[in-house]
ZAMARGU-4260 file (C-alpha; in steps of 0.2 Angstrom, whole numbers, plus 5000, padded with zeros to 4 digits):
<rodrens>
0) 4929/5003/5139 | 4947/5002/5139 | 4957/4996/5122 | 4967/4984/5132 | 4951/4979/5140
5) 4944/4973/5125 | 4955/4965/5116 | 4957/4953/5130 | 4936/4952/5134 | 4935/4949/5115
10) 4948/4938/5113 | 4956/4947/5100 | 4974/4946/5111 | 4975/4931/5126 | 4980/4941/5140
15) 4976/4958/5146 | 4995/4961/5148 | 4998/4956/5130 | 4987/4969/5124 | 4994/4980/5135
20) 5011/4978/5129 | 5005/4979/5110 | 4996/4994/5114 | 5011/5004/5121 | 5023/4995/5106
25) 5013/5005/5093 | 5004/4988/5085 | 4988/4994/5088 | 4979/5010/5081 | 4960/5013/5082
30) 4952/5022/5067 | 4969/5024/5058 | 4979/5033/5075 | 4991/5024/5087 | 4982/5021/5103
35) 4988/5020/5118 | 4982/5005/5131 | 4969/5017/5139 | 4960/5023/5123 | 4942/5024/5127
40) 4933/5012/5113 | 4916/5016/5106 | 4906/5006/5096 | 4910/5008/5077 | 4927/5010/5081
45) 4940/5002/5066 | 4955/4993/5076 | 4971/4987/5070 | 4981/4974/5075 | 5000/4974/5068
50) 5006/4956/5074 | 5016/4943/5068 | 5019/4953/5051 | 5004/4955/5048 | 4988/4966/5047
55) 4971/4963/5054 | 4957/4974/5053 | 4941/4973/5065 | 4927/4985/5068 | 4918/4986/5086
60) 4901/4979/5087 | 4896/4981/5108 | 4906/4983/5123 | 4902/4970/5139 | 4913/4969/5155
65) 4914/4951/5153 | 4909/4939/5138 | 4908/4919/5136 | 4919/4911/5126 | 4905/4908/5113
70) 4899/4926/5113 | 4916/4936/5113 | 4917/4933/5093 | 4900/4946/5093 | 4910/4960/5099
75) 4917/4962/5084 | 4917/4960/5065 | 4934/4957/5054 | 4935/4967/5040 | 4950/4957/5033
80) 4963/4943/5042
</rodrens>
């Protein structure tokens, strides 16, 4: 699945031109490496979100097309906020 694809499926970022835009502004790196909007995402793959000033670490739990509100927060697992 593409990065900017889950960030918004997961909830993690609103919009899917949000996280497009973070991606491509370098305020996102997977597993320690900038990553570009297209980054193909597996599970157990450590993301970084650099927004607002400040750091938040998450680490991938499933990938799914689409996901309730409800059920997006399984995706994924913070590892610090």
């Amino acid at each position: 699945m593409r990065l900017d694809k889950f960030l918004k499926v997961s909830r993690l970022i609103k919009r899917r031109t949000v996280a497009n835009e973070a991606c491509s502004g370098s305020h996102v790196s997977v597993n320690g490496k900038t990553a570009k909007p297209a980054y193909d995402l597996k599970v157990g793959d450590v993301i970084e979100l650099y927004l607002g000033g400040k750091t938040s670490r998450f680490e991938v739990l499933s990938l799914s097309e689409h996901a309730s509100k409800e059920n997006a927060s399984q995706m994924y697992r913070a590892l610090t906020e």
